[in-house]
C-alpha positions, 0 to 999 in steps of 0.5 A: 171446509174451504181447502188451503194451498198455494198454487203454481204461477203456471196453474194460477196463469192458465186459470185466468186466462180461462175465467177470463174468456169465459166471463167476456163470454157471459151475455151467453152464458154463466156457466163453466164447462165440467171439463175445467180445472175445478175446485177452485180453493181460496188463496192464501192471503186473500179473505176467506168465509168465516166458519164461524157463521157457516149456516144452513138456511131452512126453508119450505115451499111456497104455492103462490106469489102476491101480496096478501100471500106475502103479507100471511107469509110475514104475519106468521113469521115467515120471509116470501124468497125466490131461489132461482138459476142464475142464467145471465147475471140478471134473469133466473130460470128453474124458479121455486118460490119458497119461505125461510124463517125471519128469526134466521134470517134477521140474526144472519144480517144482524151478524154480518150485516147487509153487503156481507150477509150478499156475498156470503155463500149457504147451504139451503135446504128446503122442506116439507115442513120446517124441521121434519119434513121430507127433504125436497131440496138442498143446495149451495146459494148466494143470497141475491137481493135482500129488502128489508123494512124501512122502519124496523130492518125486518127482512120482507124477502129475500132472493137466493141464486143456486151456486154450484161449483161451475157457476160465474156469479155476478157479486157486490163484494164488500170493502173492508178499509184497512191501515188507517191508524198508520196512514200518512193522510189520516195522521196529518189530519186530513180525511178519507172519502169513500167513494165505494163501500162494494165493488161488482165482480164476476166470482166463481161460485167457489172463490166468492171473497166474503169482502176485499182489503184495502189497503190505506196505509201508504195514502198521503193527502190527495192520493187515492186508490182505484179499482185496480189496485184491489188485490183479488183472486186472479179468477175474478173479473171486475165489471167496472173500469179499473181507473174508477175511484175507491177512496181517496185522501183529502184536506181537511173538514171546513168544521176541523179547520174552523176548530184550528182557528 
């Protein structure tokens, strides 16, 4: 259950400065001393997880990697998947190799689709065997990495990151445009170029945004919204330049003014 309450300009200013040292920091370290002023909660305001697809994934353990093990694993309708530590934003310690169950698994991406089914945080719980086995593991992750077949879209493995409270998360949040049916640009006739469907942000594990709003209903033709314009919790870090490019209005399509012709 994700709590909802507004927090005073003094508690949002000292937790940004404090997310804000701790993520220039994070070539050392990806976690967040117990001592800070934890939990987080969800702004009001600002998107939040939908409890509708609030899921515990299944899972029993996996003895070996490799191919032909991979290939019995799917055969039997199994997913191969990692679940690790995230340590520094691109390497993972504390590594159990694991199998989930294609059905969940492909019924969640279907659901969410891909770039969100990646920012979405769920329980895990691995066992002995599926259902009633003895419980070996369960614990909050962020799905990391998702490969799936080119042909069919049936997911071929899966990466999971452990995301406890004190943990910073490197994430490609989704970007959920908005206000085209009033937009100035788009009502002229003119057309938009999205130059960035997701955006990569330092999350604490709490407050990962399931997507970012933007916000295209004052854009005329040749405006453009960059990165920081994006309106996110104060606690998250953009890694890229704020001066990079979103979206931005544009003229016409050659094929929409030959049709005026």
């Amino acid at each position: 259950m994700f709590i909802r309450r507004t927090l005073s300009n003094k508690t949002l200013s000292l937790r940004f400065r404090f997310f804000s040292q701790a993520a220039l920091s994070l070539d050392q370290s990806f976690s967040v001393s117990p001592s800070s002023p934890f939990p987080l909660t969800y702004l009001e305001g600002f998107p939040k997880p939908d409890p509708k697809y609030a899921e515990t994934i299944l899972a029993i353990p996996r003895a070996a990697s490799g191919k032909s093990i991979a290939a019995k694993e799917r055969k039997v309708g199994r997913v191969p998947s990692i679940v690790f530590e995230q340590e520094d934003g691109q390497h993972g310690g504390n590594k159990r190799l694991i199998s989930v169950q294609n059905n969940q698994i492909r019924k969640l991406v279907k659901h969410l689709g891909q770039s969100f089914f990646l920012s979405r945080l769920f329980d895990l719980e691995v066992r002995s065997e599926f259902g009633t086995g003895d419980l070996i593991e369960k614990v909050r992750v962020l799905p990391r990495m998702l490969h799936l077949h080119a042909g069919t879209d049936a997911p071929l493995n899966v990466t999971f990151i452990r995301a406890p409270s004190h943990a910073l998360l490197k994430v490609d949040v989704p970007l959920a445009f908005r206000g085209e049916d009033v937009c100035p640009g788009l009502r002229k006739g003119l057309f938009l170029n999205t130059i960035k469907r997701t955006v990569k942000f330092v999350c604490p594990a709490d407050i990962i945004p399931p997507y970012i709003d933007v916000d295209l209903s004052e854009l005329d033709g040749g405006q453009k919204l960059v990165m920081g314009d994006l309106k996110v919790h104060p606690a998250l870090k953009l890694i890229h330049s704020k001066d990079e490019p979103v979206c931005k209005i544009m003229g016409a399509r050659v094929s929409d003014q030959q049709k005026k012709k």
